[in-house]
DOVOMI-620050 format. One line per field, with one value per residue (C-alpha): residue in one letter; residue number from 1; x, y, z. Coordinates in nm, 4 decimals. Each point is the difference from the previous one (the first is absolute). Layout:
N
res (a, ...) .
n (NUM, ...) .
px (X, ...) .
py (Y, ...) .
pz (Z, ...) .
***
This chain:
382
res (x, x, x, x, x, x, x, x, x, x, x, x, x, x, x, x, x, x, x, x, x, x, x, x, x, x, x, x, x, x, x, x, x, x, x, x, x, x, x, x, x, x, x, x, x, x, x, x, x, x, x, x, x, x, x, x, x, x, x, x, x, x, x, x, x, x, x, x, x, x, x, x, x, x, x, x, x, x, x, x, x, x, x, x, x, x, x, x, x, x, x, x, x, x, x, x, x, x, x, x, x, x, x, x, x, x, x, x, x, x, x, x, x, x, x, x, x, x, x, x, x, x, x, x, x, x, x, x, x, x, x, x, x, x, x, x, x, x, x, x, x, x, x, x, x, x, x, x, x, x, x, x, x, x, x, x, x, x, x, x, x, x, x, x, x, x, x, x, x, x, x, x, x, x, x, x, x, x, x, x, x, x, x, x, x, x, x, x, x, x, x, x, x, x, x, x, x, x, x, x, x, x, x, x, x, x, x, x, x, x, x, x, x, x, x, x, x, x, x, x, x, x, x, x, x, x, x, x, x, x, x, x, x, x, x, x, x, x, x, x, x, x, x, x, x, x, x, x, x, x, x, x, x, x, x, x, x, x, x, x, x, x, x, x, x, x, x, x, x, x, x, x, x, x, x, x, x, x, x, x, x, x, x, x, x, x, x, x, x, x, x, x, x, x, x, x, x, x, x, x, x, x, x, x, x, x, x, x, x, x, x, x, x, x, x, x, x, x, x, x, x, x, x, x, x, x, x, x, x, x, x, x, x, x, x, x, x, x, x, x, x, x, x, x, x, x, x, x, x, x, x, x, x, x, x, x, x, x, x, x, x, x, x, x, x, x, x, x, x, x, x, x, x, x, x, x, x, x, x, x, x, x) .
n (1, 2, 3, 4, 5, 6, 7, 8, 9, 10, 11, 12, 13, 14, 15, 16, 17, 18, 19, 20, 21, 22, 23, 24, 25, 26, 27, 28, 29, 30, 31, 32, 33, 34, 35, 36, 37, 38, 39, 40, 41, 42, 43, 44, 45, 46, 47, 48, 49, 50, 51, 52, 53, 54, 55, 56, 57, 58, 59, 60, 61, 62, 63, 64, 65, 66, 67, 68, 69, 70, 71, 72, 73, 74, 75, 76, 77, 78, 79, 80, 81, 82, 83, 84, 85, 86, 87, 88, 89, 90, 91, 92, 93, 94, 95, 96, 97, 98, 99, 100, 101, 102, 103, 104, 105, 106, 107, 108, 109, 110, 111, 112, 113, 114, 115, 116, 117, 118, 119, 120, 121, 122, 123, 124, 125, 126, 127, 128, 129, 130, 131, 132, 133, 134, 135, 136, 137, 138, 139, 140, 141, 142, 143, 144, 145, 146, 147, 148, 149, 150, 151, 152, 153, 154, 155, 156, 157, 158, 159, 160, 161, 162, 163, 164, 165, 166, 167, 168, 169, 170, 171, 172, 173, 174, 175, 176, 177, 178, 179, 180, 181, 182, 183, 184, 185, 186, 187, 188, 189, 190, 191, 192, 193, 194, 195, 196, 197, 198, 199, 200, 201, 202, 203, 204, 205, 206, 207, 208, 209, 210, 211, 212, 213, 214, 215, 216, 217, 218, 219, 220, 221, 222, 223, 224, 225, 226, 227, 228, 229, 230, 231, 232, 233, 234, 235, 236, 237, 238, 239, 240, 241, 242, 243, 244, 245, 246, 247, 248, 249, 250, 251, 252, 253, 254, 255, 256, 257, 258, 259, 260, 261, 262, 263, 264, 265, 266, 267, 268, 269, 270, 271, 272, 273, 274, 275, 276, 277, 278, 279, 280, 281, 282, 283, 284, 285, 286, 287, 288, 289, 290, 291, 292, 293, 294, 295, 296, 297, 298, 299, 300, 301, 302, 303, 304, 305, 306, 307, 308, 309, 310, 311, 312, 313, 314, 315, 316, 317, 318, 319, 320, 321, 322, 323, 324, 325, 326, 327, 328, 329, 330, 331, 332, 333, 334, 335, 336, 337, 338, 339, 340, 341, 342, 343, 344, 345, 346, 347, 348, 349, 350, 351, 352, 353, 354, 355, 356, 357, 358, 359, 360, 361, 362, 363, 364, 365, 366, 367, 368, 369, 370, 371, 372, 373, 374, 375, 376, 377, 378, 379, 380, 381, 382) .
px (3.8062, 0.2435, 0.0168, 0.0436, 0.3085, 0.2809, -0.0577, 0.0211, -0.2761, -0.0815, -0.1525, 0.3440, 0.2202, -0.1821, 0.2039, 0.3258, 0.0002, -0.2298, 0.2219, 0.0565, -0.3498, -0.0280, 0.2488, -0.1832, -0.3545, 0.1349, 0.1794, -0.2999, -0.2030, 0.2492, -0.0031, -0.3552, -0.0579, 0.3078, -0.1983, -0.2507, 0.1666, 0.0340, -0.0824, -0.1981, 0.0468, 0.3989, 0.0488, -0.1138, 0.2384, 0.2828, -0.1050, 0.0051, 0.3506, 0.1235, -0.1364, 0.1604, 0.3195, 0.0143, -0.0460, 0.2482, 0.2576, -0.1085, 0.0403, -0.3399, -0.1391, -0.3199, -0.2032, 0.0989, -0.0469, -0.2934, -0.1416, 0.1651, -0.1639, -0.3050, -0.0545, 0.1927, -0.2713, -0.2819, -0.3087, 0.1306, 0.0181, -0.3930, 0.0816, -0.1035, 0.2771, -0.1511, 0.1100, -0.1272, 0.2637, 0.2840, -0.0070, -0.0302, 0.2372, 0.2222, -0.0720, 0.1223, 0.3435, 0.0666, -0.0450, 0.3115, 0.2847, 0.1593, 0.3728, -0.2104, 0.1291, -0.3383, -0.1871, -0.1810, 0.1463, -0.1885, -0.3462, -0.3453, -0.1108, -0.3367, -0.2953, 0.0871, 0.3591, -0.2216, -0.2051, 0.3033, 0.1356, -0.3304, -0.0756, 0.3554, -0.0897, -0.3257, 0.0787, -0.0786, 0.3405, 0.1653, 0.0427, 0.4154, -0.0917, -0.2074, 0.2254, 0.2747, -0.1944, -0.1498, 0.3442, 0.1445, -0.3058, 0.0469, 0.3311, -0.0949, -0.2219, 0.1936, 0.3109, -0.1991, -0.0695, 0.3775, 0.1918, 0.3547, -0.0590, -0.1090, 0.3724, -0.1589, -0.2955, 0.1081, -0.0010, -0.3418, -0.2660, -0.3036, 0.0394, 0.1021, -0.3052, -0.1932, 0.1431, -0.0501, -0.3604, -0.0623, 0.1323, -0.1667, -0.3691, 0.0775, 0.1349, 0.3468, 0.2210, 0.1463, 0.2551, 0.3464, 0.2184, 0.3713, 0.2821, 0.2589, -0.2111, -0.1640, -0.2311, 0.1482, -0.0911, 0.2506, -0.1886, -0.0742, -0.3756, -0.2348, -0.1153, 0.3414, 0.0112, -0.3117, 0.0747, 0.3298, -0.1980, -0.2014, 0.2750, 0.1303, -0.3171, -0.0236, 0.2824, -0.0234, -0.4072, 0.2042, 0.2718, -0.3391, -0.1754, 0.3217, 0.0308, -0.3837, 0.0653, 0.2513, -0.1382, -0.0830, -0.2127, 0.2479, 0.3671, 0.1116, 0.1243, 0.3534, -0.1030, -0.0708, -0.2091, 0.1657, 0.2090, -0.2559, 0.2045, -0.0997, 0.2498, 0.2146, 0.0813, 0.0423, 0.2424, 0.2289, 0.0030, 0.0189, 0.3192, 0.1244, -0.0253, 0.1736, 0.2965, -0.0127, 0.0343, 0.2876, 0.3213, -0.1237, -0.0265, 0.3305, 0.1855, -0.1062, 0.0749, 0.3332, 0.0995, -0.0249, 0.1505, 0.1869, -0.0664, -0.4285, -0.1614, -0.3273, -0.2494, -0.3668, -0.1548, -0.3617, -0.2392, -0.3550, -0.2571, 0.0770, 0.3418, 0.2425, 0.0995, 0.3814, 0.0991, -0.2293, -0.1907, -0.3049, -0.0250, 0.0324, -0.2139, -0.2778, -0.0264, -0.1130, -0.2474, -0.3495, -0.2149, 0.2747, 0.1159, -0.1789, 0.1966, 0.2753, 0.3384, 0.2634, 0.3017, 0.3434, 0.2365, 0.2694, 0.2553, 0.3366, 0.2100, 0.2998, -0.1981, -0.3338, -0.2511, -0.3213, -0.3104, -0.2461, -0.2898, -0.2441, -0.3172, -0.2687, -0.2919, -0.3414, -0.2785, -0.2677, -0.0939, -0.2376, 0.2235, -0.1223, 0.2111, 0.1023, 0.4069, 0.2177, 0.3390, 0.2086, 0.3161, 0.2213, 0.3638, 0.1783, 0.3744, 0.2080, 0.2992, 0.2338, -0.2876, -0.2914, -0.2626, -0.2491, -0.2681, 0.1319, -0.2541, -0.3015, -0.2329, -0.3301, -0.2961, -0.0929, 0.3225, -0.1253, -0.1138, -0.3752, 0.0279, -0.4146, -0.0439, -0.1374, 0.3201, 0.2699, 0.3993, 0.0369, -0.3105, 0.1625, 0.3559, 0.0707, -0.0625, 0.1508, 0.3259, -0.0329, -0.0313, 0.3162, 0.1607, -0.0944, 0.0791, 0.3643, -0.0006, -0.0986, 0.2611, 0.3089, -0.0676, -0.0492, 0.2900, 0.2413, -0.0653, 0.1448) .
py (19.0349, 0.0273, 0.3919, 0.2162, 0.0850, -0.0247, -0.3971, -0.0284, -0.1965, 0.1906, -0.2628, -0.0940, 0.3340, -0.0162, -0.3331, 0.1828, 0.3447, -0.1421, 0.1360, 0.3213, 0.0632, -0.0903, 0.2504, 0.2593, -0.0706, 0.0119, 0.3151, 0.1603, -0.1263, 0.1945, 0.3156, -0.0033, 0.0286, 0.2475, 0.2471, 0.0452, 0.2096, 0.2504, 0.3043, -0.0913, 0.3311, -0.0194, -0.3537, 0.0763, 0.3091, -0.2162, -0.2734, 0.2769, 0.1376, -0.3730, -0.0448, 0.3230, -0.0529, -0.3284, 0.1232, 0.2461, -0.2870, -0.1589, 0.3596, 0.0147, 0.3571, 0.1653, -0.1750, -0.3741, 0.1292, 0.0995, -0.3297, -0.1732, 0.2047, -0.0537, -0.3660, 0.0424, 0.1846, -0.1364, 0.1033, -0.2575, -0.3178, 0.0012, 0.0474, -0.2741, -0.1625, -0.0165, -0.0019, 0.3415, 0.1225, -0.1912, 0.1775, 0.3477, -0.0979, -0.0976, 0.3079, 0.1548, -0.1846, 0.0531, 0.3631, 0.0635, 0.1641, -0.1856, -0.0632, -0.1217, -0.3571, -0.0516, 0.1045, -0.3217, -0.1039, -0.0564, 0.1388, 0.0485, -0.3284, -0.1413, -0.1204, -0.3522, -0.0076, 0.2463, -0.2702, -0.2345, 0.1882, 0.0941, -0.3964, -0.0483, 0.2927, -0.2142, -0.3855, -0.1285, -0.0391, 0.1590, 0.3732, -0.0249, -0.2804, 0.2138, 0.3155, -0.1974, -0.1688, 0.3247, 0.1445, -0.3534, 0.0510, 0.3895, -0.0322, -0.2481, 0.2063, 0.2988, -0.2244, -0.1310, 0.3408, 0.0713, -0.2633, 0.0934, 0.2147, -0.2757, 0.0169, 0.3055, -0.1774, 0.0973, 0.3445, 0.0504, 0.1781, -0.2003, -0.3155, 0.0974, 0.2921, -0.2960, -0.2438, 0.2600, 0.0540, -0.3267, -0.0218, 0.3608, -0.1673, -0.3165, 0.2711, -0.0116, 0.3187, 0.1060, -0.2276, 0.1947, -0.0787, -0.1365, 0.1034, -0.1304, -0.3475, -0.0785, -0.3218, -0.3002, -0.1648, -0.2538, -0.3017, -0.2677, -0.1280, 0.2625, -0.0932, 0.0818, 0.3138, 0.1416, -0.1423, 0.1917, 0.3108, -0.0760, -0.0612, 0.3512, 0.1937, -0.1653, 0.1391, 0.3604, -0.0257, -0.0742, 0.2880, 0.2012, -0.1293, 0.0821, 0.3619, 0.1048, -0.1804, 0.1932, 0.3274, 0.2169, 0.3221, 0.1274, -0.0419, -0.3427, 0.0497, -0.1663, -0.3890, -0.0304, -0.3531, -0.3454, -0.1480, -0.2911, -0.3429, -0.0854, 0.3514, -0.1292, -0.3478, 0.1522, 0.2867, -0.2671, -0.2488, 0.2110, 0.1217, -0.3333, -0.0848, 0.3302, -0.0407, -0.3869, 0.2010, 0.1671, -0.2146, -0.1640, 0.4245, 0.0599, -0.2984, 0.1452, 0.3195, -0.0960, -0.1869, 0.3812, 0.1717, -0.1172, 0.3115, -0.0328, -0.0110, -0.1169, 0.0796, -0.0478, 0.2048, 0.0571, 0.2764, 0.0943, 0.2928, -0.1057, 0.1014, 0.2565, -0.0478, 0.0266, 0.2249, 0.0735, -0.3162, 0.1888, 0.1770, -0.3300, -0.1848, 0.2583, -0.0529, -0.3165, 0.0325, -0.0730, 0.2064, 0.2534, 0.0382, -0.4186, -0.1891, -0.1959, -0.1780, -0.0664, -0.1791, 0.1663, -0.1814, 0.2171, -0.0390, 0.1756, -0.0535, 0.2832, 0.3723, -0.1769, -0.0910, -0.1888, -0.0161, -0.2439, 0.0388, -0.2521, 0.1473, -0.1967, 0.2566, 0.0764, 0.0565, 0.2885, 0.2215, -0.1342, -0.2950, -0.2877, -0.2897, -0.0170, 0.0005, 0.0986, -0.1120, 0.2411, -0.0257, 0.3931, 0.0450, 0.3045, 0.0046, 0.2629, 0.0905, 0.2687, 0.1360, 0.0316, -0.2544, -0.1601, -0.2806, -0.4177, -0.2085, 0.1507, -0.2202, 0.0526, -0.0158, -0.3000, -0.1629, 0.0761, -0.2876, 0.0587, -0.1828, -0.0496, 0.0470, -0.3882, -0.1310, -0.1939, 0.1355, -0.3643, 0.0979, 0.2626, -0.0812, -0.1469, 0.3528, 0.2286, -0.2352, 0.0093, 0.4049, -0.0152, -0.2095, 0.1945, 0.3550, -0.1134, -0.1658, 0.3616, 0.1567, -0.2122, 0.0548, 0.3896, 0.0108, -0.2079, 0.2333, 0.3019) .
pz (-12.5465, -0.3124, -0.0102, -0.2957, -0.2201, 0.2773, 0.0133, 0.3787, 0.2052, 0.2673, 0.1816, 0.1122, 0.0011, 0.4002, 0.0950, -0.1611, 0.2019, 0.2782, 0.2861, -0.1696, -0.0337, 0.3742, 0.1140, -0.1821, 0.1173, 0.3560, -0.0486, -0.1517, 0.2920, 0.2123, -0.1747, -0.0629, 0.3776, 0.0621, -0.2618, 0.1977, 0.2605, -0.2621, -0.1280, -0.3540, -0.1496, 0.1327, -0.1047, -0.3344, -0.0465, 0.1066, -0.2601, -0.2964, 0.1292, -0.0039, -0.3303, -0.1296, 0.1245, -0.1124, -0.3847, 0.0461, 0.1184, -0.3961, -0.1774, -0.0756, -0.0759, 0.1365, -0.3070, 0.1649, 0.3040, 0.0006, -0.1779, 0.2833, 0.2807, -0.1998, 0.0627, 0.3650, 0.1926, 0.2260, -0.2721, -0.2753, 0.1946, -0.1429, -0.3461, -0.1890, -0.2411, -0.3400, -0.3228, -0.0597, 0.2726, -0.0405, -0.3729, 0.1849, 0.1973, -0.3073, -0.1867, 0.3292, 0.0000, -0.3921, 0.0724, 0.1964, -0.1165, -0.3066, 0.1603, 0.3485, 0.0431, 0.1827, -0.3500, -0.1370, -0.3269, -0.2937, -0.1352, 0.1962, 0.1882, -0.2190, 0.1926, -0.0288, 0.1580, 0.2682, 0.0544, 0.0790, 0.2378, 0.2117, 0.0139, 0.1355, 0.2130, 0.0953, 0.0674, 0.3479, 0.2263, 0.2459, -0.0784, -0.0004, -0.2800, -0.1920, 0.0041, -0.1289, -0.2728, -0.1123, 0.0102, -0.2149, -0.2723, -0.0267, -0.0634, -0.2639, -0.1563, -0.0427, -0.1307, -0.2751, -0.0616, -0.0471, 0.0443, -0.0106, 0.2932, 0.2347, 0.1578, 0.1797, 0.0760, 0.4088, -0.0883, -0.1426, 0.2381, -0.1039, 0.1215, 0.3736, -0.0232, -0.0799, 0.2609, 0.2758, -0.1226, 0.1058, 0.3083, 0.0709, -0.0455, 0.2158, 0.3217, -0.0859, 0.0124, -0.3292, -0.1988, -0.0274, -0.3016, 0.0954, -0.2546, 0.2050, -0.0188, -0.3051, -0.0430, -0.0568, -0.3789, -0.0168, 0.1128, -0.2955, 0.0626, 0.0135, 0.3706, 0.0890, -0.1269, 0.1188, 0.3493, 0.0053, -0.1217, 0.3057, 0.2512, -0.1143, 0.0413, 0.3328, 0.0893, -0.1157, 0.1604, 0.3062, -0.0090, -0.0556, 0.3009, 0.1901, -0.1155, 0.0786, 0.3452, 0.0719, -0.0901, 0.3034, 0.0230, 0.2662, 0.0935, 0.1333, 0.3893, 0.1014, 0.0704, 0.3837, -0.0504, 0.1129, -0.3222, -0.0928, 0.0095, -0.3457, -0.0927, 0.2850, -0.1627, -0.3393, 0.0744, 0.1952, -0.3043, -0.2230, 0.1734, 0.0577, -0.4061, -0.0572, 0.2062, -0.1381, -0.3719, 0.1329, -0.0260, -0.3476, -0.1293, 0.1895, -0.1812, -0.3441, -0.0005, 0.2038, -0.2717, -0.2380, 0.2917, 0.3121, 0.1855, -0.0654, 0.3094, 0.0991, 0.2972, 0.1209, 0.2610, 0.0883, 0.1848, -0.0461, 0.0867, 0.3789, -0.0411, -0.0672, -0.3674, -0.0590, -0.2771, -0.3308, 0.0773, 0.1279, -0.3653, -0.2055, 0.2173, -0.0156, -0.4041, 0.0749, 0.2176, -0.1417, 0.3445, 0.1221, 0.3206, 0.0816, 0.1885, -0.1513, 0.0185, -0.2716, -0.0477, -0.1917, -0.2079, -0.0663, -0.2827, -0.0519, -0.3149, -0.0480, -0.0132, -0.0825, 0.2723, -0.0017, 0.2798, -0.0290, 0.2299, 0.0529, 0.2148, 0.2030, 0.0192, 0.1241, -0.2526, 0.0754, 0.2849, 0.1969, 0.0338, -0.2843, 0.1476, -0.3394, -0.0329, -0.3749, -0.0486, -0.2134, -0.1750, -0.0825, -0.0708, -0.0652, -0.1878, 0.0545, -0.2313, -0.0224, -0.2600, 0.2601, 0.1239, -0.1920, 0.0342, -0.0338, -0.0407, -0.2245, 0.1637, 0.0088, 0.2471, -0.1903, 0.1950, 0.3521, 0.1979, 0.1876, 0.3495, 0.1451, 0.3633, 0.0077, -0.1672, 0.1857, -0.1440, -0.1642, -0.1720, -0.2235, 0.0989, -0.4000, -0.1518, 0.2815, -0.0702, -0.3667, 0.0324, 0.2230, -0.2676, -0.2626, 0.1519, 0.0783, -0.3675, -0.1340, 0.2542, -0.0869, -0.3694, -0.0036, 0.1914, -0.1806, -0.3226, 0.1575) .
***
């Protein structure tokens, strides 16, 4: 099917993110039966805090967030997508505060570019595939409407309002905007592009499914259950790659400093965790209080120190089987402490309780990679 103004086929943007799409639909299937040993009413709450919170993070005011919320809650995965709402919806969006970055640009949307966008909001595929083609058309839409502000296309409200809209009415939970992360649109052929659109939404569907699995109506008791040997194999190579980082990371930052020293250490929720660990740790922790296990790389050049923590964890109380691996560093200079990295959940790596570790090996060692790249560099500026 040759598909409207974005160019892509979408008959084949399935064979470029098949596995993506995979790992979602068995995620979902996961969550969808860990829901049900909760509290509607409760879950729901925690959904609309989520949501809130998460607009906050953007520096949205109560205008966007309330839109947001609006489209979030269990009563609108019914709403049908028509033209007729998507320009409410636009109105909506234009109607923000004038120096909101989240305001769409340009003049009201007319019924015909309304049209385009419910369509893309309509076309048979799998619902990750038609979030992030209704996302790809509204943000062509409202750049014809203005186009020297499509450079903040990532910014604009309506298209991921729109996105999450239609993964609300396919049983989805609500699509979170990444600002950290933006969509990729660097792709030539059009197919490209979209399916990099739809490897991102995959991803941020799946930091979604991970953050509703974790939530918990009550407080998460100390881990007393057997560590599962899929989290036992994991912890212990992800150590092992660590510690084989080590004497590469020593050699550099020998090389600015003879007296830099290097170390990797490791503990977990089982054991007592030296120092200010237990505090960094914690921030990374999707369920807290689950059981988990992390490994330290610890970097000292002259009065500056760095501590990057990489964290095998559980996901979700009762226990899902389902395992995140999570990259945090924290420098610490004569000035105070601050975050390293600025990565975002769209970097964690989602590890399914019917995967082997060679399964998702590649990205846990590309996160490694890529956390220690992150490291080095924030600490050779100081």
């Amino acid at each position: 099917m040759d598909t409207l103004r974005c160019g892509a086929d979408l008959d084949r943007i399935p064979s470029l993110v098949r596995e993506d799409l995979m790992d979602v639909d068995r995620l979902r299937a996961i969550w969808a039966q860990h829901r049900q040993s909760q509290p509607r009413d409760a879950r729901a709450a925690a959904r609309r805090e989520l949501v809130r919170r998460r607009v906050r993070e953007l520096g949205g005011g109560p205008a966007m967030e309330e839109l947001v919320v609006s489209v979030s809650v269990d009563g609108t995965s019914g709403q049908p997508v028509n033209a007729e709402f998507v320009a409410e919806l636009a109105g909506r969006a234009r109607d923000l505060p004038e120096d909101d970055p989240s305001r769409s640009p340009g003049g009201p949307l007319d019924s015909a570019r309304a049209l385009r966008v419910a369509e893309a909001a309509s076309v048979p595929a799998h619902p990750v595939v038609r979030a992030a083609y209704t996302y790809t058309e509204c943000v062509a839409v409202l750049t014809e409407l203005d186009p020297d502000e499509g450079a903040n296309a990532h910014l604009w409200v309506l298209p991921w309002v729109l996105a999450s809209l239609v993964l609300r009415r396919a049983d989805f939970p609500p699509l979170l905007p990444d600002p950290v992360s933006p969509p990729p649109q660097t792709a030539r052929e059009p197919d490209e592009r979209l399916a990099g659109v739809v490897r991102h939404f995959a991803r941020l569907v799946t930091g979604t499914l991970l953050d509703e699995l974790s939530w918990t109506p009550e407080p998460v008791p100390e881990p007393r259950s057997p560590v599962s040997p899929l989290a036992a194999v994991t912890r212990r190579r992800v150590l092992d790659y660590v510690r084989s980082r080590r004497d590469s990371v020593a050699l550099i930052l020998r090389a600015l400093d003879p007296g830099a020293r290097t170390s990797v250490y490791s503990g977990g929720s089982d054991d007592t965790e030296p120092g200010s660990a237990a505090d960094t740790v914690a921030r990374t922790l999707l369920t807290p209080g689950a059981a988990h296990w992390w490994t330290a790389l610890e970097l000292v050049v002259d009065e500056v120190s760095l501590c990057l923590f990489v964290v095998v964890q559980e996901v979700g109380r009762p226990r899902t089987g389902v395992l995140a691996v999570t990259a945090d560093a924290r420098l610490t200079t004569p000035d105070g402490v601050r975050d390293a990295l600025g990565m975002s959940g769209t970097d964690s790596v989602t590890v399914m309780p019917t995967d082997c570790v060679d399964d998702r090996w590649p990205q846990v060692r590309d996160l490694v990679d890529e956390a220690v790249s992150r490291a080095m560099n924030e600490l050779t500026r100081v």
